[in-house]
C-alpha positions as CSV (number, residue, x, y, z in Angstrom):
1,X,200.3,117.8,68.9
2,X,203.0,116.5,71.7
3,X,201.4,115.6,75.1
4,X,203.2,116.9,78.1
5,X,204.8,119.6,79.2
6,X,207.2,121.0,77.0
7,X,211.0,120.8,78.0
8,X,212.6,123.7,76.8
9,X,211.1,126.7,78.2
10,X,214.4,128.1,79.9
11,X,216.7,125.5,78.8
12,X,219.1,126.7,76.3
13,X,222.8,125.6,76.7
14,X,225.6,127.1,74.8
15,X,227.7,126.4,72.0
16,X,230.1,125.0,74.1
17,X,228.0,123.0,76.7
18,X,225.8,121.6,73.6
19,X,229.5,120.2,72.4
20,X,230.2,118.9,75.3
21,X,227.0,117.2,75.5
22,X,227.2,115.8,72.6
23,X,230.5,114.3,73.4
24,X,229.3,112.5,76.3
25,X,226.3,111.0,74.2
26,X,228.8,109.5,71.9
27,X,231.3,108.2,75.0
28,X,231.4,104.2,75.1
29,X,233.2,104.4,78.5
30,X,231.6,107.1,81.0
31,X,228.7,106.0,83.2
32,X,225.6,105.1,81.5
33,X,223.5,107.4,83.9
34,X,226.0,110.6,82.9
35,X,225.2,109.9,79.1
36,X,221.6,110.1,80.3
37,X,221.9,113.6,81.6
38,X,223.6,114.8,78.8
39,X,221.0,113.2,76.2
40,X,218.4,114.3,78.5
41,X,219.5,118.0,78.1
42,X,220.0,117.7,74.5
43,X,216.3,116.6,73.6
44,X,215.2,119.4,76.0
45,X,217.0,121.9,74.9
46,X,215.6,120.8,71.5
47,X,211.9,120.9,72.1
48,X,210.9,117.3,73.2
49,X,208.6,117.3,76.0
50,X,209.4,115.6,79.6
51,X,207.0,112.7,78.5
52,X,209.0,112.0,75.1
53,X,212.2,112.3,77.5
54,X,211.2,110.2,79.7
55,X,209.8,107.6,77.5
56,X,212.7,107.5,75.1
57,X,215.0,106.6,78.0
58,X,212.9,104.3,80.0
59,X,213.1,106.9,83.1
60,X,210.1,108.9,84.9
61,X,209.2,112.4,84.7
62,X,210.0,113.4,88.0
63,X,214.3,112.3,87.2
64,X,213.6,114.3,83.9
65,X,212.7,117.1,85.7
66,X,215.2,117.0,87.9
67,X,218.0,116.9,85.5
68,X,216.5,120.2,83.8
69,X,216.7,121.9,87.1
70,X,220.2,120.8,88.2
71,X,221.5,121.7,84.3
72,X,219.7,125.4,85.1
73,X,221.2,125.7,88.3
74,X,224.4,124.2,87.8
75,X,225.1,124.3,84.4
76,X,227.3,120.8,83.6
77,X,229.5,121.2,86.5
């Protein structure tokens, strides 16, 4: 069973955000730390929990968490 809180409870983008996204993830020439947001979002909108995020990408919970929040707030804007 996965330690850690589990990243998806209210994080569900749409069709068109998730293609988006996906996009940036596969961008060789945007900022490194926008192609971690987007990533980030993808692996919580697909269950992983914060600690799985975070370890994945070499980053600590609380920037995981933050990214979450801003996505639910802001959306990608």
């Amino acid at each position: 069973m996965p330690r850690g809180r589990v990243a998806n409870s209210t994080l569900e983008p749409s069709a068109l955000e998730r293609a988006d996204s996906e996009r940036i993830t596969r961008s060789p020439s945007l900022p490194a730390a926008r192609v971690w947001r987007a990533a980030i979002i993808l692996r919580s909108a697909d269950g992983a929990t914060q600690c799985a995020i975070a370890e994945a990408f070499d980053v600590s919970l609380p920037l995981v968490g933050h990214w979450r929040r801003r996505f639910q707030q802001e959306r990608l804007a």
